[in-house]
N, C-alpha and C positions, 0 to 999 in steps of 0.2 A: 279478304284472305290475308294471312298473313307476309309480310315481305321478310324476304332472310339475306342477311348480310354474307360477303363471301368467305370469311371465316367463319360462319353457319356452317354453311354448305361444309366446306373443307375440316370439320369440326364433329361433324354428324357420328351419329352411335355407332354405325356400320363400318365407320371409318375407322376408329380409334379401337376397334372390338379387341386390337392385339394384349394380351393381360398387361406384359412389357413394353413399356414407350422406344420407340429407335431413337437412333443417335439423329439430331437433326443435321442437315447435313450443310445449309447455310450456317454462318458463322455469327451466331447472337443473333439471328433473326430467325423468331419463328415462322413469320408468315411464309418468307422466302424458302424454308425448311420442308412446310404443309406444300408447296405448292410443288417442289421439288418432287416427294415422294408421294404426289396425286399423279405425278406425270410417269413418272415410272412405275405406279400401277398400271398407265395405261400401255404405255409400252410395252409389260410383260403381258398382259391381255392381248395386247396385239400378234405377240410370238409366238402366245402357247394359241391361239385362234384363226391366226393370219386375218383378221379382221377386225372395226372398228367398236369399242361397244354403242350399243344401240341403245337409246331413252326409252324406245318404243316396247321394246321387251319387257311385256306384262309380266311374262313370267319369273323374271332373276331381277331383284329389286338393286340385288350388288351390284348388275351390271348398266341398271337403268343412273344410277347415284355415278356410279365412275364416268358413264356419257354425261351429265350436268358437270362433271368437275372437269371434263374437258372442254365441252362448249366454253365453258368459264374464261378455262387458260387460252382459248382461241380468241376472245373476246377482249383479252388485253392485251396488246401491242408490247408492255414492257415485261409480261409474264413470258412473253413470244420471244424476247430475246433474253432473254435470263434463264431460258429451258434449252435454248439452241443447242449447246455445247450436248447433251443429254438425246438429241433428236438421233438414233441413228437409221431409225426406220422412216427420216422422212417424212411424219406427221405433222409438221408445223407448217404454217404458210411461208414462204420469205420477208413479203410485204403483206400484213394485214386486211383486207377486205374490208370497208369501212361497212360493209351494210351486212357483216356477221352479224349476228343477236348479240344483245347486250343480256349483261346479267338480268337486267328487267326482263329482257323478253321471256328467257331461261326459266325465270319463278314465271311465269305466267301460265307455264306447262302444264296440262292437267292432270299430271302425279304430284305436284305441289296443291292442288284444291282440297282434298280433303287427304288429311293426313290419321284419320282416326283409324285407317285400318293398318298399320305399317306393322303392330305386334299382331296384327294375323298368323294363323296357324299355316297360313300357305305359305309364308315367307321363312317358316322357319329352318333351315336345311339341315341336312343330314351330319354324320362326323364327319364324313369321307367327303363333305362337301366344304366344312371347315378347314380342315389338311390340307384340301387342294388349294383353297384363297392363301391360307396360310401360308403354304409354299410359293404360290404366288406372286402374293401381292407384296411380301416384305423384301425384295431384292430392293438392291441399291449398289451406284456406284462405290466401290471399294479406296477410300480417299488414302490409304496407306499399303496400296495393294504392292510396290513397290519392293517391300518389306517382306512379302511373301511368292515375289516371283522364282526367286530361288528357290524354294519348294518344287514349283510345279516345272522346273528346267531340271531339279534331280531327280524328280520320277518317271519322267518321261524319260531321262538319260539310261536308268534304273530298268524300265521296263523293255527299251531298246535291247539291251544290255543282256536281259535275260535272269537280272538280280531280284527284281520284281515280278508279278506274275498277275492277272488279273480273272477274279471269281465269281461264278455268280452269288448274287447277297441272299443269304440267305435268314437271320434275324436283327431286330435290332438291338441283342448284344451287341452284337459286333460296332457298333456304332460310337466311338470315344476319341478323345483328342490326341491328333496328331494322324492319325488315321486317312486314307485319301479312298473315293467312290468317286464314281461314273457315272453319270445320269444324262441321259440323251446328248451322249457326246463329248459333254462337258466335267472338267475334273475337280473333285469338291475338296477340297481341305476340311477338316474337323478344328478349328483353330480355340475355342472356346466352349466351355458347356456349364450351364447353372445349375442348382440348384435342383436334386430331385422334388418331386411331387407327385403324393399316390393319389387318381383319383378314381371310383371303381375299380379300385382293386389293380391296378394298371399305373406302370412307372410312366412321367413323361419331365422334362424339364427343356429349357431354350438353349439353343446351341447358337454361337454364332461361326456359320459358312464361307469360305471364300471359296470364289468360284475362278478358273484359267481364264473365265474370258474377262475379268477385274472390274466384277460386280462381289456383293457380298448379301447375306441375308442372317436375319435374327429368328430363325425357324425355331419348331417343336421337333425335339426328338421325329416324335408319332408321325408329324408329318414327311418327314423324310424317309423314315423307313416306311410308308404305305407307295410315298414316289418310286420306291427304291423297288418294290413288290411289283406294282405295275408296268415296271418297263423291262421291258422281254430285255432289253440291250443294257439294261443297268447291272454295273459290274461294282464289286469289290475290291481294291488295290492291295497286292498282299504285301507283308511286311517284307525286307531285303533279307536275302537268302546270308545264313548265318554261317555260310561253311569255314574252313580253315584257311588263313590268308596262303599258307604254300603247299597248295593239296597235290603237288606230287612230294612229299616229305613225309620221314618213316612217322606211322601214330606213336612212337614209345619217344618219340623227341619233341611233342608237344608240351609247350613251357606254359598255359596259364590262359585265360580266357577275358577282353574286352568286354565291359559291360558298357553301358547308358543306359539311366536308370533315373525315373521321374519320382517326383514327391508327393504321399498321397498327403501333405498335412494339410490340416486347415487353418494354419495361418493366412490370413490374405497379406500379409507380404510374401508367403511364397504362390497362395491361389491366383494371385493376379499375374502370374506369367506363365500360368502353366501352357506348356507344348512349346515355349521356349527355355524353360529352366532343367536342367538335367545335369548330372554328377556321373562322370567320366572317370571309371577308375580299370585297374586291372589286376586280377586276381589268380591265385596257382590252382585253386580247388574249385568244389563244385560255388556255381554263383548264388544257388537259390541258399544255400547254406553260409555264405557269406553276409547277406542280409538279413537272415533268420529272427536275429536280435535288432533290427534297425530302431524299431518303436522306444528302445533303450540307448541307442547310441546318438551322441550328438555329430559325430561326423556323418549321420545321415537325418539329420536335422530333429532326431528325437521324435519320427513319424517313419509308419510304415513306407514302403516304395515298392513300385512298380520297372520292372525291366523291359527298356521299349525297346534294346535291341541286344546282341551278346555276338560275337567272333573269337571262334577258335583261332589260338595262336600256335604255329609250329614251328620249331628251330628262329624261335628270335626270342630276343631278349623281354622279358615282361615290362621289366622298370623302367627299360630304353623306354621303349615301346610308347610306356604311359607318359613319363617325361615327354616324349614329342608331340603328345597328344598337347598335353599341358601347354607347353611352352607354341605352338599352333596358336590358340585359343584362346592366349594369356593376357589381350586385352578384353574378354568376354568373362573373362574371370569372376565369380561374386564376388565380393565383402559381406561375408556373413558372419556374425557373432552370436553366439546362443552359446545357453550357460546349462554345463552340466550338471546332475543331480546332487551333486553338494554346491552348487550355484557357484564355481568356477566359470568363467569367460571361455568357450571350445571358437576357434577359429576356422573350419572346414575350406579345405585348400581345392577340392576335386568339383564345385561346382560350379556351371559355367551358363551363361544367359545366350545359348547357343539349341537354336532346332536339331530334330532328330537327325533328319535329311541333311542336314551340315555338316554332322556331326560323321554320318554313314561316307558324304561327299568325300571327309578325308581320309577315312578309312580306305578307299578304294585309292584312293592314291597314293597312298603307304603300298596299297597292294602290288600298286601299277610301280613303284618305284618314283614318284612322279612328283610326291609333298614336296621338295624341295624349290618345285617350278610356279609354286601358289602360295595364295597369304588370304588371310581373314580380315577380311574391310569391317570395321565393325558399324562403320558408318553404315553402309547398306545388308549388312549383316549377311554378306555372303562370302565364297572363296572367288578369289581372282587371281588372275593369270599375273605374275610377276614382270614387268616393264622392261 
């Protein structure tokens, strides 16, 4: 029979099924990489099952292949402490057992004997069985989660608050970046999304997830929204309530309307920061008629836009208003240069490498009377409390 080496094993079809490679998560090393994100298949198998996977399971080959890759990681004393930091369910030994199986013993197992039936029709599962691995199996710790805890400290503030509201989901429209769900508990960020793709007649494309508890995932659309259908308790987070910053003030002394407002172009110098890049301006008329023409205007980067959030203004000043937004913000500031239609250099001053939620954070403290007591760390890209 044939003998397989452990980057076989950890290498196998079933393993790598994902279309999209993840980010490894060891630094130039692959193997340290594979071994990483075999352990944390097992661990999410562990959570979403509350049990171990079992080799002996004739019938789920996935989960017979994930039991071989853990015997594996059990089997090596320096795999054992190089996953520790990753253990939080407990599944590692402290001290290794010298009379575990060795990887020999492991192949000697008799789903390693004949391997002619592995493209069997019994083996081969369902979509709703792909979705589920899928949502599964690609979680990983979130190595720059740091970057996105302020998010999920404004929506929780947001939702306390009464500014936020939460819905049951109901398609996967609804489902784009910058966007935050609920799924057994835990609260999702939408922080990236690829590239559509129709297959059967049906949109799907890879998002990547951050999750509250500072893991992260490289899912499918599809499989999110089927997680999202399944669980009775899976909620939608709704956008911050857009009312007028001093709602007891007469409506005929309202001066003009905050927008935030995202870029659909497809430049990848602006695609690669999308949900962090947005254009902060403020306007006397209506907003949607303000960017009417954006596709022609270079102060909106000569691409359509999208408005991720809008606040009525009453009895204050517009252009204060925007200046302090600006002036807030102004080390997050871009340097963008794009050249207008007679190929003039256009400078656009109103865009800033700042989240939505950041962006809402200090709106709410203009509301509160309060900006003055906070400042924008651009280092950890959140607002903080003044020294």
């Amino acid at each position: 029979m044939p003998v397989y080496t452990l980057d076989q094993i950890l290498n196998d079809a079933d393993y790598i099924r994902l279309a999209e490679p993840l980010r490894a998560l060891g630094q130039n090393n692959e193997e340290a990489a594979r071994l990483e994100e075999a352990f944390v298949d097992v661990l999410s198998f562990f959570e979403g099952k509350d049990r171990l996977p079992n080799e002996h399971n004739a019938g789920d080959f996935e989960e017979q292949s994930l039991a071989v890759k853990f015997q594996a990681i059990l089997s090596d004393p320096k795999a054992i402490t190089d996953l520790k930091y990753l253990d939080t369910f407990g599944l590692l030994p402290t001290v290794v057992d010298e009379t575990n199986l060795t990887i020999d013993d492991i192949l000697e197992d008799e789903m390693f004997a004949d391997s002619s039936d592995i493209f069997s029709l019994k083996h081969v599962r369902s979509s709703e069985d792909i979705d589920k691995a899928d949502f599964v199996a690609t979680k990983k710790p979130c190595r720059n989660f740091k970057d996105y805890e302020p998010l999920f400290d404004a929506v929780a503030a947001d939702l306390e608050s009464g500014l936020r509201k939460t819905k049951r989901f109901k398609n996967e429209q609804e489902i784009e970046v910058g966007h935050f769900f609920i799924q057994k508990g835990t609260v999702i960020y939408v922080a990236e999304k690829g590239e559509i793709e129709i297959k059967n007649g049906k949109k799907n494309c890879r998002l990547r997830l951050i999750y509250s508890n500072g893991t992260e995932g490289n899912h499918l659309l599809r499989s999110l929204s089927r997680e999202m259908y399944k669980d009775k308790t899976g909620r939608r987070v709704s956008e911050p309530k857009t009312g007028p910053l001093f709602e007891d003030a007469e409506a005929e002394n309202q001066t003009g309307t905050i927008y935030v407002l995202k870029s659909l172009s497809s430049d990848p110098n602006f695609t690669q920061y999308d949900g962090f890049f947005h254009k902060i301006g403020v306007t006397s008329g209506d907003v949607k008629r303000r960017i009417s023409g954006a596709k022609d205007d270079p102060t909106f980067l000569l691409a359509p836009v999208e408005v991720v959030a809008s606040y009525k203004l009453i009895g204050i000043n517009r252009n204060k208003l925007e200046q302090l937004l600006h002036k807030f913000f102004e080390a997050a500031r871009a340097n963008v240069e794009i050249p207008n239609r007679f190929g003039k250099v256009v400078r656009p001053q109103e865009w800033f490498f700042v989240a939505s939620p950041t962006i809402h954070r200090a709106v709410q403290l203009i509301q509160n009377a309060d900006l003055h007591n906070w400042t924008y760390d651009l280092t950890d890209a959140q607002i903080i409390k003044k020294e």
